[in-house]
LOFI-562378 format. One record per residue (C-alpha): residue number from 1; residue in three letters; chain; x, y, z. Coordinates in pm, 1 decimal, always signed. Example, Ala and Ser with C-alpha at 12.3 -4.5 7.8 and 13.67 -1.06 7.14 Angstrom:
BEGIN
PT    n  res  chain        c1        c2        c3
PT    1  ALA      A   +1230.0    -450.0    +780.0
PT    2  SER      A   +1367.0    -106.0    +714.0
% end
This chain:
BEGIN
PT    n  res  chain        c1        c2        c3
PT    1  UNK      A     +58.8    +103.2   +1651.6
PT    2  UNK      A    -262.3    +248.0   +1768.4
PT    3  UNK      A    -273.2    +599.5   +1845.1
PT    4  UNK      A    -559.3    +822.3   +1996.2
PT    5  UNK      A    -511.0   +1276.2   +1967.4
PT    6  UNK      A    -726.4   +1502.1   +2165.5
PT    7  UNK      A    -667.3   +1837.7   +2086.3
PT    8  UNK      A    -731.6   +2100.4   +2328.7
PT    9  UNK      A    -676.9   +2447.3   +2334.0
PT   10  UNK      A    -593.4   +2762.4   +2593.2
PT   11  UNK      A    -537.3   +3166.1   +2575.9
PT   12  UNK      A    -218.8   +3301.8   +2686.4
PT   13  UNK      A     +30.4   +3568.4   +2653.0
PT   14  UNK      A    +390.1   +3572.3   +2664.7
PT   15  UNK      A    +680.0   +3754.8   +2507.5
PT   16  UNK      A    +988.7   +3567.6   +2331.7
PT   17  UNK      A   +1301.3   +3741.8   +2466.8
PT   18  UNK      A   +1611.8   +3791.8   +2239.5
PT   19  UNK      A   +1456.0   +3672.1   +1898.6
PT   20  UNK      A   +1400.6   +4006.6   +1713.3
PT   21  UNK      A   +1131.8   +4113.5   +1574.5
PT   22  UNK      A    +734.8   +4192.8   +1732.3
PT   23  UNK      A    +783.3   +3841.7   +1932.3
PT   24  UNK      A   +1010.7   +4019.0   +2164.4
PT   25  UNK      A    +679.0   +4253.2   +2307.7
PT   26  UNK      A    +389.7   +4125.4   +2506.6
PT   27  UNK      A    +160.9   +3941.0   +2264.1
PT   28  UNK      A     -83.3   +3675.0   +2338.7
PT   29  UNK      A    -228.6   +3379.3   +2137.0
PT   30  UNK      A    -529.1   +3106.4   +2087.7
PT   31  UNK      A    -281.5   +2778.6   +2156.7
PT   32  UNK      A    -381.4   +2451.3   +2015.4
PT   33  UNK      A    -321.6   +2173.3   +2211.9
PT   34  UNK      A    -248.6   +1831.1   +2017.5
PT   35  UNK      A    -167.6   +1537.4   +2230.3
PT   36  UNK      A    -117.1   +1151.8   +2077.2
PT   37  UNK      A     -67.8    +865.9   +2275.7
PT   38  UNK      A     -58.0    +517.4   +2144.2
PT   39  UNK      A     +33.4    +180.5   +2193.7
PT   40  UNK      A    +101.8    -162.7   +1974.7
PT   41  UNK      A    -268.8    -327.9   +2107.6
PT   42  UNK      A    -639.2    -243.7   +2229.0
PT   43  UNK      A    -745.9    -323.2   +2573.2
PT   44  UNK      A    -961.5    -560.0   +2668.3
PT   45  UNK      A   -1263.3    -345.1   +2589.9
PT   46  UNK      A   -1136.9    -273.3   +2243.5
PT   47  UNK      A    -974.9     +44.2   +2278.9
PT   48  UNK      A    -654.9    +212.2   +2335.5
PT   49  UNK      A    -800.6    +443.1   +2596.2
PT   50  UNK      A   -1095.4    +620.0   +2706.1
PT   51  UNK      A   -1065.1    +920.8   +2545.0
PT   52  UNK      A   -1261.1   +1126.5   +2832.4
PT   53  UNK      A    -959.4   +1039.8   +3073.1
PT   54  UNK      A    -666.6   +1197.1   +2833.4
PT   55  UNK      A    -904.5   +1513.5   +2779.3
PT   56  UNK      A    -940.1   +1497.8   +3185.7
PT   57  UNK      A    -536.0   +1505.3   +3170.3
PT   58  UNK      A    -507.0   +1747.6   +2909.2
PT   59  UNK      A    -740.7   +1974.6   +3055.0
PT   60  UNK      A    -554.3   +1936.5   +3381.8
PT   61  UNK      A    -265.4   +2042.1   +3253.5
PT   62  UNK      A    -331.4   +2367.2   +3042.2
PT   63  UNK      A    -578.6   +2481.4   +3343.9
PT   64  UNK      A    -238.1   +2599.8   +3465.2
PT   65  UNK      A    -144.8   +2816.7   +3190.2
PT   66  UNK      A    -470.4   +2933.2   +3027.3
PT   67  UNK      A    -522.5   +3299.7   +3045.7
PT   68  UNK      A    -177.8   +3331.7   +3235.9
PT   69  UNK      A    +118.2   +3557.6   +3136.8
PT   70  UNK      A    +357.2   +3269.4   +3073.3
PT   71  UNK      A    +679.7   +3373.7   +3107.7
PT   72  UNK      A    +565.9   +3415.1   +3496.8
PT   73  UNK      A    +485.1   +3075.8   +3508.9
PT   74  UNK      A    +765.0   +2857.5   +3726.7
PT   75  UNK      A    +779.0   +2602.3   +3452.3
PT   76  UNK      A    +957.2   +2876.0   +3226.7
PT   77  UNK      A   +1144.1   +2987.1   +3375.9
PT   78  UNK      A   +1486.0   +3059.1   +3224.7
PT   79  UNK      A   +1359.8   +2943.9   +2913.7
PT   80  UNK      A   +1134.8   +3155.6   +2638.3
PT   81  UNK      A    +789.5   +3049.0   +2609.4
PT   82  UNK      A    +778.1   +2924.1   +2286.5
PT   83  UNK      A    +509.8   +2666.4   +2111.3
PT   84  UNK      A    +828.5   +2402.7   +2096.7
PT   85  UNK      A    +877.1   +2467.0   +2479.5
PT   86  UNK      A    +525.7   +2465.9   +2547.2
PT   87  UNK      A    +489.5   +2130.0   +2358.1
PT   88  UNK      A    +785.3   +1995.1   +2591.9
PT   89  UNK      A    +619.3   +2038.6   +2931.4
PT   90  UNK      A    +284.1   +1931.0   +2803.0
PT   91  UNK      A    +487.8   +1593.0   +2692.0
PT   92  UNK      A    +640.4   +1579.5   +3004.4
PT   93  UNK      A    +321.6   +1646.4   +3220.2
PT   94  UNK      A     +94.1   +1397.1   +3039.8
PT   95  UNK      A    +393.9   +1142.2   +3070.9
PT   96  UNK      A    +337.5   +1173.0   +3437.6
PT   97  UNK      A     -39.0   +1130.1   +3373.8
PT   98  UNK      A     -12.2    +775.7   +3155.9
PT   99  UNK      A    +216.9    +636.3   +3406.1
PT  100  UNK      A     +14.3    +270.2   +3491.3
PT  101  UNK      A    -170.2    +278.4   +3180.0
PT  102  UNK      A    -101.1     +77.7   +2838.8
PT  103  UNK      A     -27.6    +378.9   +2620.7
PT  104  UNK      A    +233.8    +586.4   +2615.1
PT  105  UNK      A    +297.8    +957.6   +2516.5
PT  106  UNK      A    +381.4    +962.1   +2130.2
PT  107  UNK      A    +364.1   +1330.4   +2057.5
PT  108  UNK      A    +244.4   +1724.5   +2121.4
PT  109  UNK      A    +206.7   +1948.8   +1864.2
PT  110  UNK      A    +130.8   +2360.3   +2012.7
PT  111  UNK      A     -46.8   +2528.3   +1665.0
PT  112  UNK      A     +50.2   +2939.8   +1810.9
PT  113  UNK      A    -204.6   +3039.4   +1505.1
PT  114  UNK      A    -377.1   +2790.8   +1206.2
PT  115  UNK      A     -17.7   +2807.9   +1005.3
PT  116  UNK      A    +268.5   +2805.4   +1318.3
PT  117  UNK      A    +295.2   +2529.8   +1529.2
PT  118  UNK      A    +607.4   +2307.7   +1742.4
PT  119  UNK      A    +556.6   +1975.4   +1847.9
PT  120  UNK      A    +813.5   +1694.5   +2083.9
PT  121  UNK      A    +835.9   +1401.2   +2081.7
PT  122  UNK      A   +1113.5   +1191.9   +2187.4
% end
């Protein structure tokens, strides 16, 4: 399996309700963004993708939460913010993204600071 990561990252606040603890107030974070996609074989041009077009995707997608109050945001709603939820609809974004292409989405890891992170993958 070949795989290709880009690794992105966005600015954010949000607030984790019903956890305990400092998480529960308004607090904000440097996110970092790690998206793999792979698949078994190279294309014709000897790669697994252009890398430019998943950063293009990537980009695409955090533009919507970067510098945003997330628990605001539609696509959490009902649900706490959290790196592992965060890492979910990024999967499920960029899954809409690949659709047509040879690779498929393999994981996202969210790093909330340079020791905490989540990451899906189904």
């Amino acid at each position: 399996m070949f795989e290709v990561t880009i690794i992105k990252s966005f600015s954010a606040a949000h607030l984790l309700a019903e956890i305990g603890g400092k998480c529960e107030e308004l607090h904000g974070h440097n996110f970092k963004v790690e998206v793999t996609v792979g698949a078994p074989k190279l294309n014709a041009e000897g790669i697994l993708i252009d890398f430019r077009l998943v950063k293009k995707w990537l980009k695409d997608i955090l533009d919507e939460m970067d510098h945003q109050h997330l628990n605001d945001l539609p696509f959490f709603a009902g649900k706490n913010p959290s790196s592992e939820n965060i890492a979910y609809i990024v999967y499920k974004a960029m899954q809409t993204k690949v659709k047509g292409e040879e690779v498929k989405v393999l994981r996202v890891k969210v790093w909330e600071s340079e020791n905490a992170a989540g990451m899906y993958e189904e």
